[in-house]
C-alpha positions in Angstrom: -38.4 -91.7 92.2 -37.9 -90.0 95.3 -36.1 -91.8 97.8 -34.2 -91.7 101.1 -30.5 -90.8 101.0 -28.5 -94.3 100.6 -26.9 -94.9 103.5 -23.7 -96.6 101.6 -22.4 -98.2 105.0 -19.4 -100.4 104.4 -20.9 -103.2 106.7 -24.7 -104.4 106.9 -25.6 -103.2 110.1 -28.5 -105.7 110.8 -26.1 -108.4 110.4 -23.4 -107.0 112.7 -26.3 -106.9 115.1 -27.3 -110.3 114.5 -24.2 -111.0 115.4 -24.0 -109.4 119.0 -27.3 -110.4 119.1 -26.4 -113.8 119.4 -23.1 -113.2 121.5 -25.2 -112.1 123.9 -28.8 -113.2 124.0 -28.0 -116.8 121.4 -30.2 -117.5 118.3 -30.5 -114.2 116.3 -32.3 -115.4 113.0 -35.9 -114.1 114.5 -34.4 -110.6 115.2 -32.4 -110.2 111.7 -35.4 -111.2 109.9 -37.8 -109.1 111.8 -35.3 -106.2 111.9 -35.0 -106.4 108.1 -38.6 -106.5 107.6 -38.9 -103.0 109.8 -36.1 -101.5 107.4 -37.5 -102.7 104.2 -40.5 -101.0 105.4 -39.1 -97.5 105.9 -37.6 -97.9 102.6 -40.5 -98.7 100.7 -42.9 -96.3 102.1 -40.4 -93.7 101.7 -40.0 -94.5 97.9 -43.9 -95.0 97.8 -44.7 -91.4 99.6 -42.5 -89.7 97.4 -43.8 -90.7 94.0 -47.2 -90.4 95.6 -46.4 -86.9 97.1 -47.2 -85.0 93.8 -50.7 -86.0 93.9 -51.5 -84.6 97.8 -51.4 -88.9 99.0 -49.3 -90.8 101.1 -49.6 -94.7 100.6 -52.2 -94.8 102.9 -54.5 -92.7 101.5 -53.8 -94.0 98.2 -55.0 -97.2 99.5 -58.1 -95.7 100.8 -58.7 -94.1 96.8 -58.0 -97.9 95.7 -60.7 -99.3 97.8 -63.2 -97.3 97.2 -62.2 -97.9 93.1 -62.7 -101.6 93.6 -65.7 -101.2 95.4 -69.1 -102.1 93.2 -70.9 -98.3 93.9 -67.4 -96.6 94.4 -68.4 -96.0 98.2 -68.2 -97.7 101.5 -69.0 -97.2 105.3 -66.1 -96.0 106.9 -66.1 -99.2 109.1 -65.7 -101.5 106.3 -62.7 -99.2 104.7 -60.8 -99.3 108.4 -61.8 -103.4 108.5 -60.5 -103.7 104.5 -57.0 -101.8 105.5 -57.0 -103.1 108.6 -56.8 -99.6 110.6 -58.3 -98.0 113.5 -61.0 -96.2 112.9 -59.7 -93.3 114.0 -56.5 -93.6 111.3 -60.1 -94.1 108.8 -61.2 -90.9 109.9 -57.8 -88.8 109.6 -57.9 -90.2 106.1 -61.2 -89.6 104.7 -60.3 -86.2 106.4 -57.7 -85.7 103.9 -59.3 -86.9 100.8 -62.1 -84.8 101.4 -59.6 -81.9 101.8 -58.0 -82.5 98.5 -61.4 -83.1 96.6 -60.8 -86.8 96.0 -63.8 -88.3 98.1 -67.3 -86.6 99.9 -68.9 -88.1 102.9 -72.4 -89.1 102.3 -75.1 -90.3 104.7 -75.5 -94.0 104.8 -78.8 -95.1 103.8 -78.5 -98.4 105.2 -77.6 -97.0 108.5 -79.4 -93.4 110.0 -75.9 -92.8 111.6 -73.4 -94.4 109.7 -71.2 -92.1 106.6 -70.3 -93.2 103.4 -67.1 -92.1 101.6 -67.6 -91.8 98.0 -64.5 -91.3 95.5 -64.8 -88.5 93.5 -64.2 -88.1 89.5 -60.8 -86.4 90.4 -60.1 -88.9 93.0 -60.6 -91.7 90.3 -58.3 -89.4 87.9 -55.7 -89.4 90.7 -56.0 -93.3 91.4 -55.0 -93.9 87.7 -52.4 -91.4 87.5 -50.8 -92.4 90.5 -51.0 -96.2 90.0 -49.1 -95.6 86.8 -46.5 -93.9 88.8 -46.7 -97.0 91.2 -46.5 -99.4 88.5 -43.7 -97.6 86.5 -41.7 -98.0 89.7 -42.8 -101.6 90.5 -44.4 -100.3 93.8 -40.3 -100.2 94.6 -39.7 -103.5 94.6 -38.1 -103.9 90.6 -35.1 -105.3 91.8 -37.3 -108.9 92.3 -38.2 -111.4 89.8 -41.9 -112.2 89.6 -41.4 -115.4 91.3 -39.6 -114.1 93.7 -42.2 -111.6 94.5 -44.8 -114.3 94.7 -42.6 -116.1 97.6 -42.5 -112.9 99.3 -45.8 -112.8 99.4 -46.3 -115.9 100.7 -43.9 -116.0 103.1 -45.2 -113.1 104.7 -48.9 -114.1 104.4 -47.8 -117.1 106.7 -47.1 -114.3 109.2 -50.7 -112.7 108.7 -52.3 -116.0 108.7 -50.9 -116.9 111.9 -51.4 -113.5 113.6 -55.3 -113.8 112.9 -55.5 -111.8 109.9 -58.0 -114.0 108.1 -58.5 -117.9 108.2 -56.1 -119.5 106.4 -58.2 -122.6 105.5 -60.5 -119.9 103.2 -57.2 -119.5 101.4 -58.4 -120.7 97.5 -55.9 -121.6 94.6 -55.2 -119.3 92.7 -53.7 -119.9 89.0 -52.5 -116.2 88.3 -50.9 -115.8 91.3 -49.0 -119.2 91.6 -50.2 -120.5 95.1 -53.0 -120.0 97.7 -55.0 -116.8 97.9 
């Protein structure tokens, strides 16, 4: 998997700023957690670019191929795919840019809408999705180094952040057996 260099510091540098953090501005536990959250970030998409890098994706395009794969015709508008990944619509565009580029979607008129486009996943962009999800899933999209149930707090940890931030109404969250908790 590619990967960035380890950095193999002798110290955890978010917790040595947590701690001057809090000599000089008090409670740090909001910055350490957010500051982690931004690292484990960089980490993961780097690991997730660079198995996804043989295949002409980054994660976000991948994410685009996957949506249109889950989606009933294999096509959408473009402003449902920005409101589904939760991107501008101008980050939509630069991406169904790209997967055009490579062969992996075609713009088509909308039908339902004289002005509106359709991206439409390709045969080889479906070939790519499953190639490169087996590649993700090999790898445990990064994150092998979790128990499942650990994975599942994650999630819903963080989703408390997304609920909260206006993602989606939390009170349409449904049980969910498979997962463990709330979807």
């Amino acid at each position: 998997m590619s990967q960035q260099k380890p950095l193999n510091l002798p110290f955890d540098p978010i917790d040595r700023a947590a701690e001057s953090w809090r000599a000089h501005f008090g409670p740090s536990a909001a910055m350490a957690a957010v500051t982690s959250i931004m690292r484990a970030h960089q980490i993961l998409l780097s690991q997730l670019d660079g198995l996804l890098k043989p295949y002409g994706l980054t994660f976000a395009r991948y994410e685009g191929l996957v949506l249109l794969t889950f989606s009933k015709t294999g096509a959408l508008p473009l402003s449902k795919i920005g409101e589904r990944l939760m991107v501008h619509p101008t980050s939509v565009t630069n991406t169904v840019d790209r997967l055009e580029k490579s062969g992996y979607v075609r713009r088509l008129p909308n039908p339902r809408d004289g002005r509106g486009v359709l991206a439409e996943i390709t045969d080889t962009g479906r070939d790519v999705v499953r190639r490169a999800t087996r590649d993700l899933m090999d790898a445990e999209f990064g994150l092998a180094m979790y128990a499942e149930d650990e994975l599942h707090g994650l999630f819903d940890q963080l989703r408390t952040l997304r609920v909260a931030a206006g993602d989606f109404d939390g009170s349409s969250m449904r049980q969910d057996e498979g997962h463990g908790g709330l979807l």
